[in-house]
N, C-alpha and C positions, 0 to 999 in steps of 0.2 A: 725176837729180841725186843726186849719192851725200852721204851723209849724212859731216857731218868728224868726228864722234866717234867714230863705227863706222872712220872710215879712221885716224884716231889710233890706233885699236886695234888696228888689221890692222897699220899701219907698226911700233907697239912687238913686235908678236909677231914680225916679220918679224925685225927686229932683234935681238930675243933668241935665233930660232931659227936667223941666218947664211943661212935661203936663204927663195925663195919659196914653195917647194915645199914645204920644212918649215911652213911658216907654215900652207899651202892646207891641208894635212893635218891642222894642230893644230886649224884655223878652219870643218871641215869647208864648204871652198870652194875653187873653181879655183884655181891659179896664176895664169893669166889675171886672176882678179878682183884676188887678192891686188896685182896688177902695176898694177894700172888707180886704185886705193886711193891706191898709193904714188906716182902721177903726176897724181893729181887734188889731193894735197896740194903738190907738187913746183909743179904750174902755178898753184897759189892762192899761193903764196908764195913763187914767181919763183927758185928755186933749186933744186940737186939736195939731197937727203937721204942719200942711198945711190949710192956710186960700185959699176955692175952691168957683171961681165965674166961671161965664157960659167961660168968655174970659180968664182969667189967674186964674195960684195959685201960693203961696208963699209961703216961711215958717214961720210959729208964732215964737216967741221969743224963747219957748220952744223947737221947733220944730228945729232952728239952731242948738243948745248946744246938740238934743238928734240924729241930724244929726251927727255930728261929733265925740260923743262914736259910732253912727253906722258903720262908716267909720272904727276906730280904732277895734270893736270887728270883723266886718267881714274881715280885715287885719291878723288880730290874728286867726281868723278862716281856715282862707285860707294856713299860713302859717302852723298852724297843720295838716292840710291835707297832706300838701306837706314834713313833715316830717313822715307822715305818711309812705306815698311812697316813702320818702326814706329808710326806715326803711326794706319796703317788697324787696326794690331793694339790699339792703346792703345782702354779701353773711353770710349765718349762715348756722350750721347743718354738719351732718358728710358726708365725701367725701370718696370715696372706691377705690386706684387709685395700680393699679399694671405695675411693670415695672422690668427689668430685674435685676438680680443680683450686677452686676458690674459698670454698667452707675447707679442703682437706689444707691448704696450707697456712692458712691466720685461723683458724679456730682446731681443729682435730689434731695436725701436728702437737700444739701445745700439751695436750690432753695425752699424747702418745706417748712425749720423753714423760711424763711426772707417773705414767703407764711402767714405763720400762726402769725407772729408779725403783720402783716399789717393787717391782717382779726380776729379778735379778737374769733366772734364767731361762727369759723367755727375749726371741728376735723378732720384729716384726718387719715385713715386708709391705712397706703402704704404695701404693701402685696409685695416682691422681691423673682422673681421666675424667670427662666431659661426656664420653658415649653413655650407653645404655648395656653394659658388663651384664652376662651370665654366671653369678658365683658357680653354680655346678658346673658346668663344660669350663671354664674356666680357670678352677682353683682356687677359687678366695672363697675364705672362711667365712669371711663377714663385709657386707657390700653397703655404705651408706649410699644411698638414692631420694635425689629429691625428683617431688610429682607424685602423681598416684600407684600403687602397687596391686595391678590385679593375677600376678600368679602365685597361684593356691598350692603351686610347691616348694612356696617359700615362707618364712616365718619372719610379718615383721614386725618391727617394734617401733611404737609412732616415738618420733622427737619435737621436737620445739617445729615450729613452723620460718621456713628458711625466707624470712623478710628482707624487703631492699627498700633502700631509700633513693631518692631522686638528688641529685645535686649537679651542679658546673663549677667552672671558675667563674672569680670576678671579672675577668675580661668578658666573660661573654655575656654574664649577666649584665654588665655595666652598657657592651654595645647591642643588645638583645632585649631588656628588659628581664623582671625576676616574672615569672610565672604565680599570680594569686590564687587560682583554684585549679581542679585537673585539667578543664578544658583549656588554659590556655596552651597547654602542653603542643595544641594542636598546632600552633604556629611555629614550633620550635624544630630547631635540627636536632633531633631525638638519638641517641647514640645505640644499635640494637647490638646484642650479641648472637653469633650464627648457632651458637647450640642451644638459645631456647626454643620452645616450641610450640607449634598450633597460638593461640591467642597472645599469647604473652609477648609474642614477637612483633606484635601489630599492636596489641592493643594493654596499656597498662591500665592496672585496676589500682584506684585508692578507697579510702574509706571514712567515714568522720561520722561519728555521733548514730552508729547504727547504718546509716546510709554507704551507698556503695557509688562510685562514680565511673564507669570505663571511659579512657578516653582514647581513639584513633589515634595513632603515633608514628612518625616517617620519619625519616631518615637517610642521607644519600651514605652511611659509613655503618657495615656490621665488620665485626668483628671475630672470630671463635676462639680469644684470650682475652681474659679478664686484665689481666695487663695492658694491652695495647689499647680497650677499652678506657682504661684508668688514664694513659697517656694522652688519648685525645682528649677528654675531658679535660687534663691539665692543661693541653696546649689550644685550651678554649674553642673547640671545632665543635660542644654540642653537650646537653644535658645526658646525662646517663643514670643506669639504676643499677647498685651494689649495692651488698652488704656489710653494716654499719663497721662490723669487726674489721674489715679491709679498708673502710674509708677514715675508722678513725684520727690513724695520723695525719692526712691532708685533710681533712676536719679541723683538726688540733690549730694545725699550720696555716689555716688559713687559706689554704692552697685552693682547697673546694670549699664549696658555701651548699648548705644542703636548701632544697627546695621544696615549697608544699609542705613544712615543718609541723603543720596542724593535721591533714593527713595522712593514716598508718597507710606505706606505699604498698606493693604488691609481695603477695607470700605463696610459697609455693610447699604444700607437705613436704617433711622430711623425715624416713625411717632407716634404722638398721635392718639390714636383713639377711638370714640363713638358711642353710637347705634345710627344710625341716626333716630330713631322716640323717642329717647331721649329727653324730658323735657327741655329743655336749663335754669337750674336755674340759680340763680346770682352765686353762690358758684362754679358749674362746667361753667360756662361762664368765670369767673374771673379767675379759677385755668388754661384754655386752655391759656388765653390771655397771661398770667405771663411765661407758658413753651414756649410758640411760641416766647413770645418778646426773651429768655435767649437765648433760642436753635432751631430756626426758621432756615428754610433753606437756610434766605438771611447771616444769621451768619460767620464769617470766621475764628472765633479765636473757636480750638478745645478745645474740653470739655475729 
């Protein structure tokens, strides 16, 4: 049984092309076939379409008018397909995305809801954790990770470099002194967080004019929330290092006073990253493009 949309299509090529032959050729398929199209539509609808002599053919009267809904239904045909495909191409479905503590709630949340208005039918699961997460064993799609990335069964994608700046309160600078260059650091009650790691926990690094400064840093208070971090520093027990996007409103407020304002404090890489024998759906395709465009590493304005 021949299919009538496929012979709708064979008769309008026919027609366009004046022979069968031409048609067989365009259609990569017999004339034969092409012939059998055009009289299987012929016998469904009880008239000629195409008056056929040995040197030419034409279309009968009928045959113009049912040329032209041809034209119009395989137009209509063609554009359902193609919403078809867009349909499978548009991102849907839930997304499993973890990312650290402190960048994932003042800077990624934001980026996630103006994520989720644009993609209607897609949920996302963000999971904000401080460890060192396996997306494979795991389940997450997409893992944002600051520090270095050496496994090679993962694909990552560099972002913007995850900077901190140093600041206290005015009480403590007031009873403490402000800090002028990195070494003074060294006298100071230095506030640490428990999940950085190796140097960065001991020893912060600034920078100014090409030059690099480390300096020794102690502290009798760690922390492993950035919050409680935040807190002591308010409650002037001790300089500490965040970032700018979390400090800005007690910045604003006054509350904190940043220190060492000349210079750029300590930075830590920061990439997305995926299994690379990963699926590349529309949903985690879309959600990498949206984090690279915000926080891509050709970016300059800090998050």
């Amino acid at each position: 049984m021949l299919d009538r949309l496929t012979s709708m299509a064979v008769f309008v090529r026919a027609a366009d092309l004046g022979s069968f032959t031409a048609a067989a050729t365009a259609l990569g398929m017999s004339s034969q076939m092409v012939a059998k199209h055009v009289v299987f539509l012929e016998d469904r609808l009880g008239t000629r379409l195409l008056n056929r002599t040995t040197r030419k053919q034409s279309l009968t009267e009928f045959g113009r008018l049912y040329y032209e809904r041809c034209r119009l239904v395989l137009a209509e045909a063609e554009a359902a397909d193609a919403l078809a495909q867009k349909v499978r191409e548009a991102p849907r479905g839930r997304l499993r995305i973890n990312a650290p503590v402190t960048f994932g709630s003042h800077s990624l949340v934001p980026l996630v809801t103006r994520y989720l208005r644009t993609h209607p039918e897609v949920q996302v699961d963000l999971t904000l954790s401080d460890r060192l997460v396996d997306p494979v064993d795991e389940g997450f799609e997409a893992v944002i990770r600051l520090g270095p990335v050496s496994d090679t069964a993962l694909v990552a994608r560099p972002l913007m470099p995850y900077r901190l700046i140093a600041c206290a309160s005015p009480a403590y600078l007031a009873e403490n002194g402000v800090p002028e260059v990195p070494s003074d650091l060294a006298r100071h009650e230095c506030l640490g967080f428990a999940y950085w790691s190796g140097a960065l926990s001991r020893q912060w690094r600034f920078s100014c004019d090409g030059r690099s400064f480390d300096v020794s840093v102690s502290g009798r208070l760690q922390i492993n929330d950035w919050r409680g971090l935040l807190r002591a520093a308010l409650d002037g027990f001790g300089i500490t290092l965040g970032p700018e996007a979390a400090l800005a409103p007690e910045l604003s407020a006054g509350r904190l006073v940043q220190v060492l304002s000349g210079y750029d404090g300590p930075s830590r890489p920061m990439h997305i990253l995926h299994a690379a024998d990963r699926q590349m759906t529309p949903k985690l395709r879309s959600f990498l493009s949206t984090v690279v465009a915000e926080f891509g590493a050709s970016k300059q304005r800090r998050h």
